[in-house]
C-alpha positions as CSV (number, residue, x, y, z in Angstrom):
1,X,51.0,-61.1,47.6
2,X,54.2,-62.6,48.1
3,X,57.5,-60.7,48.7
4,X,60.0,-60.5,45.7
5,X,63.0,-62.3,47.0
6,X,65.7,-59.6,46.8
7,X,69.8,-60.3,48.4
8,X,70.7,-57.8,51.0
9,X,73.4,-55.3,51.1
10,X,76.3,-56.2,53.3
11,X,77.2,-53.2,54.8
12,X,79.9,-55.1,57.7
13,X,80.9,-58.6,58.0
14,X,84.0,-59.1,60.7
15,X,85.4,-62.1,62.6
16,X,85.6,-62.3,66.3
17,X,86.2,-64.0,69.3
18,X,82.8,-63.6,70.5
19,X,79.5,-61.3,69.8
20,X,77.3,-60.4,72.3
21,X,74.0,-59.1,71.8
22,X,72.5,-56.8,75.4
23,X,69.1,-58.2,75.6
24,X,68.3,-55.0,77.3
25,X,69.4,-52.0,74.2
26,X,69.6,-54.8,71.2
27,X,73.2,-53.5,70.6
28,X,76.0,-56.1,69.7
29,X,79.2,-56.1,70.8
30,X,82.1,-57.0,69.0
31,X,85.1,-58.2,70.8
32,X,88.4,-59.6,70.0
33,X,88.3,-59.0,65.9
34,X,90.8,-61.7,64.0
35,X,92.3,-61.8,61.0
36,X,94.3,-65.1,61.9
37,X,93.9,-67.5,63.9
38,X,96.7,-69.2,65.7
39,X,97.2,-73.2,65.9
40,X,99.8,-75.6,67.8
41,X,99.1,-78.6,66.0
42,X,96.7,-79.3,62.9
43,X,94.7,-80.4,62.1
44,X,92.9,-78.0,64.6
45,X,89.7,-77.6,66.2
46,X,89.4,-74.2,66.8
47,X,86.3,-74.0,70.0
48,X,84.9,-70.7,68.7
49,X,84.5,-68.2,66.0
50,X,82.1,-65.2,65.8
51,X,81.1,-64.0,62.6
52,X,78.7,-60.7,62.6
53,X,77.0,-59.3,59.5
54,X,74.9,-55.9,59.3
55,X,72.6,-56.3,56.4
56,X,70.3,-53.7,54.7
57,X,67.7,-53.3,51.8
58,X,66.7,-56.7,52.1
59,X,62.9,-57.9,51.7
60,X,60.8,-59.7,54.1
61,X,62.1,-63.3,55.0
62,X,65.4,-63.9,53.2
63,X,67.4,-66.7,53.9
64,X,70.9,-66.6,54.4
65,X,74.2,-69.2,54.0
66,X,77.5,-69.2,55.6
67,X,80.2,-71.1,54.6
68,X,83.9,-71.4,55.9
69,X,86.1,-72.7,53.0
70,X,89.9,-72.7,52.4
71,X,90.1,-69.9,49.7
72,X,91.3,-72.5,46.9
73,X,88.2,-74.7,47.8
74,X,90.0,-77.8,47.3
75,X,88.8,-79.2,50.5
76,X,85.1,-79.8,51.8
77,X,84.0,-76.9,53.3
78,X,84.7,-76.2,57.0
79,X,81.5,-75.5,57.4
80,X,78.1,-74.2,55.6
81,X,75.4,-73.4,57.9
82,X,71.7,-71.7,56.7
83,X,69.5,-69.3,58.3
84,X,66.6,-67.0,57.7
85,X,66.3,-63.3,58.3
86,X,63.6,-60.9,58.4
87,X,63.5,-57.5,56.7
88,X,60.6,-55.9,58.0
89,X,61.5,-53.1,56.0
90,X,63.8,-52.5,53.3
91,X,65.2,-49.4,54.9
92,X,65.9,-51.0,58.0
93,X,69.4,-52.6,59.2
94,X,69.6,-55.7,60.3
95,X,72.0,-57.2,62.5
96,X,73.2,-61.1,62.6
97,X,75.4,-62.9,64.5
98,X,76.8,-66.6,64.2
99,X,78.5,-68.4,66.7
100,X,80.4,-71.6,64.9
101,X,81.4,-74.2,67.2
102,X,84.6,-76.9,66.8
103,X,85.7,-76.0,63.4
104,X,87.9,-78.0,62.6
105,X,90.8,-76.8,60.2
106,X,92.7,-79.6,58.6
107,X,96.1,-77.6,58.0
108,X,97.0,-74.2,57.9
109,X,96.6,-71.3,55.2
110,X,94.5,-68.8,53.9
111,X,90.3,-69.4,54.5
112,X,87.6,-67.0,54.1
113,X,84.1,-66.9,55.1
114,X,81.4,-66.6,52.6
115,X,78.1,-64.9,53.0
116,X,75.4,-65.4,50.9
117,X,71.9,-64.0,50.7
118,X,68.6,-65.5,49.0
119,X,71.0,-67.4,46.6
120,X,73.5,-65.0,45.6
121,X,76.5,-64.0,47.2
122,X,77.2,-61.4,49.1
123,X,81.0,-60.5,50.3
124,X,83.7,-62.8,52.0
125,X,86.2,-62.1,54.9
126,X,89.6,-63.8,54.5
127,X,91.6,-65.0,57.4
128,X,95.1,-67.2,58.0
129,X,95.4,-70.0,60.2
130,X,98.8,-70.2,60.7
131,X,101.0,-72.4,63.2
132,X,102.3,-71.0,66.4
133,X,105.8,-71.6,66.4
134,X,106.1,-71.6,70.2
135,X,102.8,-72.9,71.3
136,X,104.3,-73.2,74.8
137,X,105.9,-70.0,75.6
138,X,103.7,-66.3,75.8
């Protein structure tokens, strides 16, 4: 009997620099969380964003979307990537991390990532890209 497709609860989604999972424990590591991100010139490809989700109450394989959009949506989305998850349990957490390479943001302002889960959505994080006025100096 097939399982009823269900979205998962969202119980953290946070930007980073980087995630790390210790293939040893399973834990993830969150490190360097952002709220902006900082550009010298624009259109910018930023080299790497983490984005970790901890899901729950989910059923069996769900898939999962993630988009990066400017929060007006009046440009193509940065990006839109799809996965599939597992819920071997509905009781069960489950953790996923995305590593999104070369995003490129064609000028600054306010973006948000967008998480959805077996076609509905699920929360968004918004962030600013935002010039540096003095890419040069620390």
């Amino acid at each position: 009997m097939p399982v009823e497709q269900q979205p998962p609860e969202v119980l953290a989604l946070v930007l980073a620099d980087y995630v790390h999972r210790d293939d040893t424990t399973g834990k993830f590591f969150i490190l360097g969380t952002r709220a902006s991100i900082g550009a010298a010139t624009f259109p910018f490809q930023c080299p790497s964003l983490s984005v970790y989700a901890n899901l729950s109450d989910g059923r069996g394989e769900t898939p999962l979307r993630l988009r990066v959009i400017d929060v007006d949506e009046t440009r193509e989305p940065v990006l839109e990537f799809e996965t599939t998850v597992n819920f071997p349990d509905p009781t069960e957490e489950v953790d996923v991390a995305f590593r999104l390479i070369d995003l490129v943001f064609p000028e600054p302002g306010d973006y948000c990532v967008q998480l959805y889960g077996a076609g509905q959505f699920l929360r968004e994080r918004q962030f600013l890209v935002i010039p540096l006025e003095n890419p040069g100096n620390p």
